[in-house]
N, C-alpha and C positions, 0 to 999 in steps of 0.2 A: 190161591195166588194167581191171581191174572194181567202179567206186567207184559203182555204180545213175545213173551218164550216162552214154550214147553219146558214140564220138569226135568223131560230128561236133559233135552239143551242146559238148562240150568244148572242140573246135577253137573254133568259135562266139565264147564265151563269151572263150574268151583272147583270141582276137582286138578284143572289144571291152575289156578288161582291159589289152592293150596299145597302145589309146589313151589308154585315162585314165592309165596308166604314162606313157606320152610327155607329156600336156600335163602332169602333175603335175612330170614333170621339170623341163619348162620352165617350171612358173610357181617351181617351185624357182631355178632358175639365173636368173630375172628376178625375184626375190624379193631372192635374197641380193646381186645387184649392184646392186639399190636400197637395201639395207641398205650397201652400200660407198661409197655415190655421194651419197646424200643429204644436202641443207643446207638450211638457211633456222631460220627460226623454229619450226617442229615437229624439227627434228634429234633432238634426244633420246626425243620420243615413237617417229617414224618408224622412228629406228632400232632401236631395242627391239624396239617392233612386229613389225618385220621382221624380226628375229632369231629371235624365237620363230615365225615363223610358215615362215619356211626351215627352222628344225630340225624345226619339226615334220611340214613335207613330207619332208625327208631320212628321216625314221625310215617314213613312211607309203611309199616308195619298194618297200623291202625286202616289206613287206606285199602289195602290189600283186603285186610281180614271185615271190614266193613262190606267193602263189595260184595265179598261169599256172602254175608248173612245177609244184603240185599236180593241178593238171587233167592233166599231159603233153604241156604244151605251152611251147617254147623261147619263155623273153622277151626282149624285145630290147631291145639294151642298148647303141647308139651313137647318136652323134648324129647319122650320117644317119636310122638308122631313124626315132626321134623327130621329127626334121623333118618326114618324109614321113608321121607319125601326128598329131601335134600340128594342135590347130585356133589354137593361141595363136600370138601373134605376137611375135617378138623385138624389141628397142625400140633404137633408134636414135643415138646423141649424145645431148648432155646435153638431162636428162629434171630437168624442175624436181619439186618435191615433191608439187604437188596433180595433176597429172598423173602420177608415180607410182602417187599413190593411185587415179585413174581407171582404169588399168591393171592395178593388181592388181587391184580390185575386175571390171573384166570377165576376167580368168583365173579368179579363183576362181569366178563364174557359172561359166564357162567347163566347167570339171572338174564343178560340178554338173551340169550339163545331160549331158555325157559319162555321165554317171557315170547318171543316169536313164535315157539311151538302151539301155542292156546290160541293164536290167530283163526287158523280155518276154522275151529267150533264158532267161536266169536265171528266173525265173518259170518259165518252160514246160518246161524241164528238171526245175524241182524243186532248184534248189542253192542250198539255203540257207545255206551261209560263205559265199558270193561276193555273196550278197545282206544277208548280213548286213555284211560286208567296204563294202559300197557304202553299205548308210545309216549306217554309221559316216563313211565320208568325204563324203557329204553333208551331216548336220548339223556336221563341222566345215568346210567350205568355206562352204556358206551363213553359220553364225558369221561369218566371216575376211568376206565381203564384207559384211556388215551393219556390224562394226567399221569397215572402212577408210570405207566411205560415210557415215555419221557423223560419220567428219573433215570429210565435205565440206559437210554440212551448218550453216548458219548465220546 
């Protein structure tokens, strides 16, 4: 494979590719079970909300996990791996609605900050679709937590 990175840069770089893959999964799968689970008096906001904001990680999934296999490197794709990659946290019994929102709102930092962290390999390599890959899912996750914390504001 000769795409102007070294393996190991490559290597590198997936590897931090499949953190942000693992926590985007999971704030995917805690995204859409707050979209399933939600009540009160924002119900209809919440759940919308949440609707679009799980589809829109399901589609960014394929993106993530595409890159790695671009670099030549195997992404990983179960839920132990993600457990053991994810900084997010799975949530517990019922979860009222403004604590939902607490909780997305620290996942989507969450993937921001990941997602900042894999700059300097990417940077120092020189691989700009991975970098460009990554401020596309920064300014929408930043978005997503500015939206949800705004609910909580008031």
């Amino acid at each position: 494979m000769d795409i102007g990175i070294g393996k190991k840069e490559r290597e590198k770089i997936a590897e931090g590719l499949s953190r942000l893959l693992a926590d985007s999964f999971t704030l995917y799968l805690k995204t859409h079970n707050f979209h399933w689970n939600v009540t009160g008096p924002m119900f209809n906001t919440l759940h919308v909300m949440f609707m679009d904001q799980y589809t829109e990680l399901w589609n960014a999934l394929d993106l993530i996990a595409e890159r790695i296999r671009a670099l030549g490197v195997a992404a990983p794709g179960t839920y132990r791996e993600f457990a053991k990659l994810t900084v997010i946290k799975e949530s517990e019994g019922k979860v009222g609605a403004e604590d939902m929102i607490r909780q997305l709102v620290a996942g989507q930092e969450a993937v921001v900050k990941t997602a900042r962290s894999i700059f300097p390999v990417v940077d120092k390599a020189g691989d700009e679709p991975t970098a460009d890959l990554l401020t596309q899912r920064m300014q929408i996750h930043e978005k997503n937590a500015w939206m949800l914390r705004s609910l909580l504001e008031g």
